[in-house]
C-alpha positions as CSV (number, residue, x, y, z in Angstrom):
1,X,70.6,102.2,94.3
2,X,74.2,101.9,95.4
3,X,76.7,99.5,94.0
4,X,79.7,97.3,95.8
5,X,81.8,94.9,94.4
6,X,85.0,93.2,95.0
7,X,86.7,91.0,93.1
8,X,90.5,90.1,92.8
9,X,92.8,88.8,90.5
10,X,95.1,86.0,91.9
11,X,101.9,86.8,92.4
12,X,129.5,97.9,98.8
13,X,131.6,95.1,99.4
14,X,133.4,96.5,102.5
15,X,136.9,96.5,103.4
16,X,138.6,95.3,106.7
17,X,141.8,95.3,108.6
18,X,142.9,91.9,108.8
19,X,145.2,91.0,112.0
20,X,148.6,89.7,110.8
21,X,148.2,87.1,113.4
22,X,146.4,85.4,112.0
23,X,146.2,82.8,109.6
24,X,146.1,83.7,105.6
25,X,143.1,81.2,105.7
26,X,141.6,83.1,109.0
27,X,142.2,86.1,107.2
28,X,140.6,84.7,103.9
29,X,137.4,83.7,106.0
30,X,137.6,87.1,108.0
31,X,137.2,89.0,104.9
32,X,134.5,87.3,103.9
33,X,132.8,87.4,106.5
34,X,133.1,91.5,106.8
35,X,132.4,92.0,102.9
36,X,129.1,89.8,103.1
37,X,127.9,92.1,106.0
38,X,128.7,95.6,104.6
39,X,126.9,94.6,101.5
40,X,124.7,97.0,100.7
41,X,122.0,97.5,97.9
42,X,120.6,100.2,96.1
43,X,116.8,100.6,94.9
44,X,116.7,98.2,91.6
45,X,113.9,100.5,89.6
46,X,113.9,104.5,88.9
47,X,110.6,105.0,90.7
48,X,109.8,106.6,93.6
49,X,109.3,103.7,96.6
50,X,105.7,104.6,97.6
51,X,104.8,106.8,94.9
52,X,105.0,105.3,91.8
53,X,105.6,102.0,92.6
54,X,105.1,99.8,95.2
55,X,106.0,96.3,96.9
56,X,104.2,93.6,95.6
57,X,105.9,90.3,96.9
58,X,109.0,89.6,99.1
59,X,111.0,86.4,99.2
60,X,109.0,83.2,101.1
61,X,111.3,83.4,104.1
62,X,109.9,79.5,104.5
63,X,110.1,77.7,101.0
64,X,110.4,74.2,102.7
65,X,107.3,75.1,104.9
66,X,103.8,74.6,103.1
67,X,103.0,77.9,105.2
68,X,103.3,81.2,103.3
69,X,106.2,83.7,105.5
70,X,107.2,87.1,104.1
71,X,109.8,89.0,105.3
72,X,107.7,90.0,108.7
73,X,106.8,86.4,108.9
74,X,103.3,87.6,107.0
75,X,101.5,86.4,104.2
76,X,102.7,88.7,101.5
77,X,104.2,86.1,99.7
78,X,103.6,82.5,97.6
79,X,105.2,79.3,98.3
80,X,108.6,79.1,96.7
81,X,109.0,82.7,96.1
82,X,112.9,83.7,95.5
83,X,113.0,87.4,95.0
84,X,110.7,90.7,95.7
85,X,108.9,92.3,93.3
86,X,108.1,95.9,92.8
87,X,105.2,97.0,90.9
88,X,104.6,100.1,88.5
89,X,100.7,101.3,88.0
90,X,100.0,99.7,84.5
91,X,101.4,98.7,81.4
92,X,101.1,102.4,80.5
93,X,103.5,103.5,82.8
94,X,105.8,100.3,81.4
95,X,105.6,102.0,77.5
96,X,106.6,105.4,78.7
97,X,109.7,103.1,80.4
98,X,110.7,102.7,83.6
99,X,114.4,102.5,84.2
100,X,116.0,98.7,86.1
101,X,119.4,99.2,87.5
102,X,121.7,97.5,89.2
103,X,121.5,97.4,92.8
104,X,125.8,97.2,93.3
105,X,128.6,97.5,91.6
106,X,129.6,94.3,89.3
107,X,129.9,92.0,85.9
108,X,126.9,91.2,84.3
109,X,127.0,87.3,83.9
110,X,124.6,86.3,81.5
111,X,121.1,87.9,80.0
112,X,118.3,86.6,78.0
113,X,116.4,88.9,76.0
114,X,113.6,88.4,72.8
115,X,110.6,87.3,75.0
116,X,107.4,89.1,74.4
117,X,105.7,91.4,77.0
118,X,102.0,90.1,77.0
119,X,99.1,89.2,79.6
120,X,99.3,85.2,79.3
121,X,96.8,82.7,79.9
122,X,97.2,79.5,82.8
123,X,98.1,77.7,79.7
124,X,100.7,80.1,77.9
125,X,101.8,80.2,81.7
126,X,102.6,76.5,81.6
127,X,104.3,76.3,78.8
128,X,106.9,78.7,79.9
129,X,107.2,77.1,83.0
130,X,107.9,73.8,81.6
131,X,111.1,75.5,79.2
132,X,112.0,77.4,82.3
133,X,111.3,81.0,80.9
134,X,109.3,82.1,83.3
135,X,111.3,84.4,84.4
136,X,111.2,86.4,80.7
137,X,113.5,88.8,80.0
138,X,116.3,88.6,82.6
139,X,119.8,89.6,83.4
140,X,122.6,88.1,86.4
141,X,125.4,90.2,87.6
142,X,128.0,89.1,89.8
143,X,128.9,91.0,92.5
144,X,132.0,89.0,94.3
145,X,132.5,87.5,97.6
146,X,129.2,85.2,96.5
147,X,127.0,87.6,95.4
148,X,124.8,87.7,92.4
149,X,121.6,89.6,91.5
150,X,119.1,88.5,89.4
151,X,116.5,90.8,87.6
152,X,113.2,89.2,85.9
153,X,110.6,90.2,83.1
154,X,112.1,93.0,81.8
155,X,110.4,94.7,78.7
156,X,111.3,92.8,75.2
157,X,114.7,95.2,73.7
158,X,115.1,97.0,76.7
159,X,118.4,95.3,78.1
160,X,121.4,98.0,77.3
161,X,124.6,95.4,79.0
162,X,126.3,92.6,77.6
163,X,128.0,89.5,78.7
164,X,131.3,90.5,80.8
165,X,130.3,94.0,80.8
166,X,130.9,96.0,84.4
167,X,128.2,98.1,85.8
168,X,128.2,100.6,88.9
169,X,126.1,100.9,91.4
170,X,122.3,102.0,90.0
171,X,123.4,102.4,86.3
172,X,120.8,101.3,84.0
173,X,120.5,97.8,82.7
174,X,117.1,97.7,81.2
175,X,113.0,98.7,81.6
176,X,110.4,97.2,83.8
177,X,108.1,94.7,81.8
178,X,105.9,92.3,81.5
179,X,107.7,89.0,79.7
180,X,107.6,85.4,81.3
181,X,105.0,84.6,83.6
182,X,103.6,88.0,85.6
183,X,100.3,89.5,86.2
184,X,101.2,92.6,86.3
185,X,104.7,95.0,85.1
186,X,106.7,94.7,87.7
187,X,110.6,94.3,88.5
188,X,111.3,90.7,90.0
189,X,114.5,90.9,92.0
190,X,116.7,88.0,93.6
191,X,119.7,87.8,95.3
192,X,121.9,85.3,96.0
193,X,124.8,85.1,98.5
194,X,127.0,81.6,97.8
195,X,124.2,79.8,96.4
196,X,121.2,80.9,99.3
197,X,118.4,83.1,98.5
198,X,118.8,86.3,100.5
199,X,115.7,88.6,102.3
200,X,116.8,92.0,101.3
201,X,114.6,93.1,103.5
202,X,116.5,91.3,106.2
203,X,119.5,90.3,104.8
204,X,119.1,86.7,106.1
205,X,118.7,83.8,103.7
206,X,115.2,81.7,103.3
207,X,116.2,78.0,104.6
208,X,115.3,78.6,108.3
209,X,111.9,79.7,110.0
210,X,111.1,82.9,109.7
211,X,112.0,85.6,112.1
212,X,111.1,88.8,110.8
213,X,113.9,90.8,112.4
214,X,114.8,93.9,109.9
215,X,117.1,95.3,111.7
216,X,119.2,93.7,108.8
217,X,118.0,95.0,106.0
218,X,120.3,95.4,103.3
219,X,118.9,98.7,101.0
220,X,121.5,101.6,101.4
221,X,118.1,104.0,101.6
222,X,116.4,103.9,105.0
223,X,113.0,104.6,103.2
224,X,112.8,101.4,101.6
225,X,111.0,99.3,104.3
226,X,108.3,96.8,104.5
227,X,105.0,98.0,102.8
228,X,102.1,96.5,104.5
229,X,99.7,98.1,102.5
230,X,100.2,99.9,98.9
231,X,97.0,101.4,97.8
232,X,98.1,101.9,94.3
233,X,95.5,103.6,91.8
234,X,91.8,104.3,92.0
235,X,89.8,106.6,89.9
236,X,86.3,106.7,88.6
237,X,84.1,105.5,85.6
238,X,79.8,104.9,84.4
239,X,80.4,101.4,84.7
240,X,82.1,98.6,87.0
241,X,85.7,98.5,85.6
242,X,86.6,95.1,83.8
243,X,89.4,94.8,86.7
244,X,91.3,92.5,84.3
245,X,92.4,95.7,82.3
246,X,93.2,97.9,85.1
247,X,96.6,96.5,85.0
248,X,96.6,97.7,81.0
249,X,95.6,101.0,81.8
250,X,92.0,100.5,80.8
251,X,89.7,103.0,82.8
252,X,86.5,103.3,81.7
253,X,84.4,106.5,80.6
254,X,84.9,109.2,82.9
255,X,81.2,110.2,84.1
256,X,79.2,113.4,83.2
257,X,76.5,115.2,84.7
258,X,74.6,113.1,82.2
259,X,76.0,109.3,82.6
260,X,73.6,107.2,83.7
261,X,76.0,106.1,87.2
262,X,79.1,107.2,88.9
263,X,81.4,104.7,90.4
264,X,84.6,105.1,92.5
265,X,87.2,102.2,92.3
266,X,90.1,101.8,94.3
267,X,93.0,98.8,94.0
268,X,95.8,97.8,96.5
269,X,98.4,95.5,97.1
270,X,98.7,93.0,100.1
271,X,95.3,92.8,100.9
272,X,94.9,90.4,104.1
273,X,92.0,88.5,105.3
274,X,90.4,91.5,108.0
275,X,91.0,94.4,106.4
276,X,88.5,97.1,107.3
277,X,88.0,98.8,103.8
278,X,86.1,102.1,104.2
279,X,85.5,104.2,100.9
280,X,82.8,106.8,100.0
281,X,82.0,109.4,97.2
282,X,81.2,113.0,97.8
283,X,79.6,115.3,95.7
284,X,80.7,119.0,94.8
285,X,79.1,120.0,98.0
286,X,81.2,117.9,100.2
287,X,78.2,115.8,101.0
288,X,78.3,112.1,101.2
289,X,77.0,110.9,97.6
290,X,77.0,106.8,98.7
291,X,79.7,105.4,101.1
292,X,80.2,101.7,102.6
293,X,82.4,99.6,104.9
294,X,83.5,96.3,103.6
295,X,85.6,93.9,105.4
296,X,88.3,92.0,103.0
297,X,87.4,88.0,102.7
298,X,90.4,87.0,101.4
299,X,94.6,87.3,101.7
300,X,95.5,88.9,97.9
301,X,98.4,90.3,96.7
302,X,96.0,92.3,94.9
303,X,92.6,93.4,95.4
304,X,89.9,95.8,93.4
305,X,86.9,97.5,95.1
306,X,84.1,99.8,93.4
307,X,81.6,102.3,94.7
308,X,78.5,103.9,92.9
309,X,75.5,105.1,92.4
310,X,73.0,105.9,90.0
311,X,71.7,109.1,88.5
312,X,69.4,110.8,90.0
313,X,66.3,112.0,87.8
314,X,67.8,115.3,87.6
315,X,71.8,114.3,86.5
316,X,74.6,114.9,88.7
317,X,75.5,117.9,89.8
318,X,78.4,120.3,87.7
319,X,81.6,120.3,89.9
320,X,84.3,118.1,91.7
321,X,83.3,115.2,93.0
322,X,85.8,113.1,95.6
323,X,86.1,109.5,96.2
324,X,88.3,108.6,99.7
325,X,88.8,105.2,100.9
326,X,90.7,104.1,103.8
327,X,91.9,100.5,104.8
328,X,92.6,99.8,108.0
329,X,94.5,96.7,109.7
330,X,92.5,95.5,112.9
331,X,94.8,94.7,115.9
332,X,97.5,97.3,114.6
333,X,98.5,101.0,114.0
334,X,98.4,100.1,110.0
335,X,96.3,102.8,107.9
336,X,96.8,103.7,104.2
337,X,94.2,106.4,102.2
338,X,93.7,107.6,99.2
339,X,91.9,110.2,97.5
340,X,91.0,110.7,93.9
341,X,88.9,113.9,92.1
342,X,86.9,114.3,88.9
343,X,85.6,117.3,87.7
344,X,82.0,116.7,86.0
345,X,80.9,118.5,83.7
């Protein structure tokens, strides 16, 4: 007897040569104009883009529009969204601590520490939302010519700058957490260019329709890009998972020749409706233990899948076993995999 499930939870300033024929106030508006397009940001975590954390949300490039639009005019987004978020794995990850920086050279403006870093319930949510703390922990830094950055639910005590204080380019500021209103640890960054909500991924403000034009991108790194898909973690266990403590870095028993099932689970970020989820376990032989094709029902921004099996009368077999899964985007060249081992024993 095999076993399938899915279930989700579900959220630097440049220089220029001014003409001296021109007016001081041309000049003035000239400047401004050049230091708001060299802007240029830098990475706001110490994680490896891709590797150890992963896009999770970008700005709603369409708040005044009922209709989701990300930054590709996609649904990896929720109404009203201001910044983008970049996950970590778990809240594991978050106690070992995972450097915030600043993304530019500035003052730090203000900063609100003390909240607690805790899974919250719809209404603990509330509640925070009604004083207008659900961002948690944060911290603004002013960057001139109009430009501030905002960094949300960053881990209770981990916020090293002060009020006035200036910081350089990627120096740290505090730790990825889990305070105000989030599902999972993750970095919540928003930036603001003379009172508009900028795309960083590009570098156009949220008030019109979307366009999805990144040629405009503002990271200084070329390698941070739009991230269609992120599988993220997967592993293996006797049991289905309870996917609600995946985020905590809750597991499950790893299986033995003796457990009474093995189970492969996978979980990604920006699951769309379509998907073509593929995933299979293989025993120490390289043969196909169970394997299945499930199609995705939903748009998430996160999304758990498990495969197993049970016993067979005479235990598993001694050795590594494999679990691969594969999503696939119909209608486009998207692909992401992922492979995990466990040696049983």
């Amino acid at each position: 007897m095999w076993i399938s499930l899915a279930r989700c939870t579900v959220i630097l300033i440049g220089l220029t040569m001014i003409s001296p024929h021109v007016s001081y106030a041309q000049q003035e508006v000239s400047a401004n104009n050049a230091a708001e397009q060299d802007f240029k940001i830098r990475f706001p975590a110490r994680c490896e883009y891709g590797v150890d954390c992963w896009l999770l949300n970008t700005p709603d490039t369409n708040p005044a529009n009922e209709k989701i639009s990300d930054s590709v005019c996609g649904p990896r987004s929720y109404d009203g969204h201001k910044g983008v978020d970049f996950a970590i794995r778990d809240t594991v990850e978050m106690e070992k601590g995972v450097d915030v920086v600043s993304v530019a050279k500035g003052k730090v403006l203000r900063f609100r520490d003390g909240e607690e870093d805790a899974f919250r319930g719809e209404q603990a949510k509330t509640a925070l939302n009604d004083a207008n703390r659900n961002c948690g922990n944060g911290v603004i830094i002013d960057h001139e010519n109009g430009w501030l950055s905002q960094y949300c639910h960053l881990k209770n005590g981990s916020i090293v700058v002060d009020n006035g204080q200036n910081v350089m380019p990627s120096q740290k500021i505090a730790e990825i957490g889990l305070s105000g209103i989030s599902d999972h640890p993750h970095i919540h960054l928003t930036l603001i260019r003379k009172g508009k909500i900028i795309d960083p991924f590009t570098g156009a403000d949220t008030e019109g329709a979307c366009e999805g034009n990144v040629s405009g991108a503002l990271w200084e790194d070329p390698k941070i890009t739009y991230e269609p898909i992120a599988l993220y973690d997967g592993g293996f266990a006797t049991e289905i998972p309870d996917f609600e403590l995946i985020s905590a870095g809750t597991r499950g028993e790893l299986p033995r020749i003796d457990s009474e099932a093995l189970l492969f689970w996978i979980a990604y970020f920006g699951a769309r409706e379509g998907d073509k989820i593929a995933i299979e376990i293989t025993d120490p032989d390289n043969k196909v233990f169970v394997s299945d094709v499930l199609t995705q029902d939903k748009t998430r921004a996160r999304q758990f899948y498990t495969i197993g099996k049970k016993a067979p009368s005479s235990g598993f077999k001694k050795g590594t076993w494999k679990g691969t899964v594969t999503v696939t985007r119909p209608g486009t060249d998207i692909q992401e995999s992922l492979t995990r081992a466990v040696d049983v024993f």
